[in-house]
C-alpha positions in Angstrom: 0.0 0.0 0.0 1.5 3.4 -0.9 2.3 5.9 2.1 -0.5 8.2 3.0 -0.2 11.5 1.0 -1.7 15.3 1.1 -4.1 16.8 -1.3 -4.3 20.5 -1.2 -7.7 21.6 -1.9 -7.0 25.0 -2.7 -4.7 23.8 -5.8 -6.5 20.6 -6.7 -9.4 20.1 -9.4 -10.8 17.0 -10.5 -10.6 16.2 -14.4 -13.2 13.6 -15.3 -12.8 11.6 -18.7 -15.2 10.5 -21.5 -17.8 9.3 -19.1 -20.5 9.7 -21.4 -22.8 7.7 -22.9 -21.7 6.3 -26.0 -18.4 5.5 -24.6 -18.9 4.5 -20.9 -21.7 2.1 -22.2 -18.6 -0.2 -23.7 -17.4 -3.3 -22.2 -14.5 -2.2 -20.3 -11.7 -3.8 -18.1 -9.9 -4.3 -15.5 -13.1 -2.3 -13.6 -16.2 -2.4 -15.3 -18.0 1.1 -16.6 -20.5 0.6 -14.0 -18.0 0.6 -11.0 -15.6 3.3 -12.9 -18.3 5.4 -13.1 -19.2 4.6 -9.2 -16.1 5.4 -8.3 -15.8 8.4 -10.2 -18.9 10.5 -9.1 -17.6 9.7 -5.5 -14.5 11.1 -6.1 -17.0 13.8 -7.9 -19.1 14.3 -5.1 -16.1 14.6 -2.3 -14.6 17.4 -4.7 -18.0 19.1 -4.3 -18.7 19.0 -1.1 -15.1 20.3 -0.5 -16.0 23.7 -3.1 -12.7 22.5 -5.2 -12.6 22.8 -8.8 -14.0 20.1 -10.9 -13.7 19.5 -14.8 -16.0 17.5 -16.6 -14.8 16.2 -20.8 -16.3 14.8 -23.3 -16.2 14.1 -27.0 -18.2 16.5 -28.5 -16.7 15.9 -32.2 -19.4 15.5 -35.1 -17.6 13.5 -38.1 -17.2 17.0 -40.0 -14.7 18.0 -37.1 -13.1 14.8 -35.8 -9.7 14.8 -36.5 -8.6 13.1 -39.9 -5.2 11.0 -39.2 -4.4 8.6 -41.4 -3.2 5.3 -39.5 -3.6 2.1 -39.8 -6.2 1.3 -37.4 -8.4 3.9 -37.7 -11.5 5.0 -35.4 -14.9 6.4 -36.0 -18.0 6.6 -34.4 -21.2 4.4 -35.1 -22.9 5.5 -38.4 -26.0 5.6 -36.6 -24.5 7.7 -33.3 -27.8 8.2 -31.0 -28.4 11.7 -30.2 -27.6 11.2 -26.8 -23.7 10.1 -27.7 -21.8 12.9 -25.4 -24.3 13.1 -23.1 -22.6 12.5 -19.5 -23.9 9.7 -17.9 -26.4 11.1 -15.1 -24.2 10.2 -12.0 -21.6 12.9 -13.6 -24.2 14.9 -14.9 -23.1 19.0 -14.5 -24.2 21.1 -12.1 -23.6 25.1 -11.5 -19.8 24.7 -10.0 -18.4 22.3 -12.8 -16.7 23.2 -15.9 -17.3 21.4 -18.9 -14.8 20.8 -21.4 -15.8 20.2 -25.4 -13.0 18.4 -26.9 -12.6 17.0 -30.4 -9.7 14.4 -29.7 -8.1 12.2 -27.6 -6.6 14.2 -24.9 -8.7 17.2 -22.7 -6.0 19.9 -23.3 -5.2 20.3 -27.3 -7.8 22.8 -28.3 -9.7 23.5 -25.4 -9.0 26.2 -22.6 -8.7 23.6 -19.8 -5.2 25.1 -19.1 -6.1 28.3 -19.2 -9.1 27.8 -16.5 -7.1 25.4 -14.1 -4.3 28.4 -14.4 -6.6 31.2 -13.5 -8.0 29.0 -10.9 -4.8 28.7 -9.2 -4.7 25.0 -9.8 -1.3 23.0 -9.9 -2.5 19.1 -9.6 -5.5 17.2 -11.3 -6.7 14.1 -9.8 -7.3 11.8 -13.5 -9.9 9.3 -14.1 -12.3 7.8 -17.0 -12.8 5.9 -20.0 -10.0 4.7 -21.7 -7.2 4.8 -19.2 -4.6 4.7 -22.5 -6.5 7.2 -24.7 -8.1 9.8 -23.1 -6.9 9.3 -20.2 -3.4 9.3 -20.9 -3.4 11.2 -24.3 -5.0 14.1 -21.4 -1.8 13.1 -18.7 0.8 13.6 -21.0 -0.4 16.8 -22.0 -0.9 17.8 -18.0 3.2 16.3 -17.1 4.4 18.5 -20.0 2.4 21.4 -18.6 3.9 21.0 -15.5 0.8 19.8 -13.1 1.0 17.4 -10.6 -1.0 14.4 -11.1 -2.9 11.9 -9.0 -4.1 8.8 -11.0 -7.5 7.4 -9.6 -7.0 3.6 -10.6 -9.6 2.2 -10.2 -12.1 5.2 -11.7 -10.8 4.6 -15.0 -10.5 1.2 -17.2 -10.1 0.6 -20.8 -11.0 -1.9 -23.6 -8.7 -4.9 -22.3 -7.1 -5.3 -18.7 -3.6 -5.3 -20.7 -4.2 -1.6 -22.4 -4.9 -0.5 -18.5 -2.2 -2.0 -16.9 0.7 -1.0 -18.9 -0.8 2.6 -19.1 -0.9 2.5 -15.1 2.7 0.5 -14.8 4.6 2.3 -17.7 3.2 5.8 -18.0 1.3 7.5 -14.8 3.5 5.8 -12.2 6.6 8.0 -14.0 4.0 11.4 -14.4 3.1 11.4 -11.1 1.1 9.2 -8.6 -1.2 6.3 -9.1 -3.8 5.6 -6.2 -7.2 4.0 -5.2 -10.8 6.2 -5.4 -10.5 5.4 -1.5 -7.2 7.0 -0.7 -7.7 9.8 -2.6 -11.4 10.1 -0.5 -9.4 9.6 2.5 -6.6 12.4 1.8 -9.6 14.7 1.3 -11.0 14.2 4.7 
């Protein structure tokens, strides 16, 4: 178990990941959506209660303005996307204090202002979590180490398409950006 650590609640904000609909309703693993999405709105609701700054992001690309790499494997949405696609699930539905973020691509930072707000806000470390731990997730992490904010990785609130793609995101990456911990360590540090 890793050593009991501080969380500053005047510099801390939340960032919550792709929990929306037409991405948290995929079969994901090590954690299923269901329980990364428990986990998450209690990490949600602790940020709330303690008035710090919470960030909400979502997809909110239309196939006009997704981004056009050409890879090898490539992704797209369903032809027939619901209407509903980027809507937040309702446990992390917004409310008055939360900001939400519109982003086009993998990571919350490149062409948003989520920088800019967490800067004016006086925030230095982001607590991470949500679907996938090595897209989003990640793609949002890297951005956030480069930046220079501290981060605290919320394990088990995030999961991805296959317990391998989780695990070596959590083993390889976010234990060398900052540090990795449990939804109930993180509740704990904000009593």
């Amino acid at each position: 178990m890793a050593e009991q650590f501080n969380i500053d609640k005047a510099k801390t904000a939340l960032v919550i990941i792709d929990l929306q609909k037409g991405i948290a309703g995929r079969d994901t693993k090590p954690y299923a959506a269901n329980e990364v999405i428990a986990n998450s709105s209690k990490l949600l609701a602790a940020f709330r209660k303690n008035g710090m700054k919470t960030f909400l992001v979502h997809v909110a690309a239309a196939p006009d303005t997704m981004l056009k790499a050409l890879s090898d494997e490539s992704w797209s949405r369903p032809a027939n996307t619901p209407a509903d696609w980027a809507d937040f699930v309702p446990e992390i539905a917004p409310t008055g204090s939360d900001v939400v973020i519109d982003k086009k691509q993998w990571g919350a930072f490149y062409g948003t202002d989520l920088e800019l707000r967490m800067r004016r806000s006086g925030v230095d470390t982001i607590v991470l979590c949500g679907i996938a731990t090595d897209y989003g997730v990640e793609s949002t992490a890297r951005f956030a180490y480069e930046y220079g904010f501290q981060q605290i990785f919320a394990e088990d609130a995030m999961a991805s398409m296959s317990e391998e793609q989780h695990n070596a995101a959590v083993k390889y990456v976010f234990k060398r950006m900052g540090r990795v911990r449990k939804t109930q360590e993180i509740l704990d540090a904000l009593q």
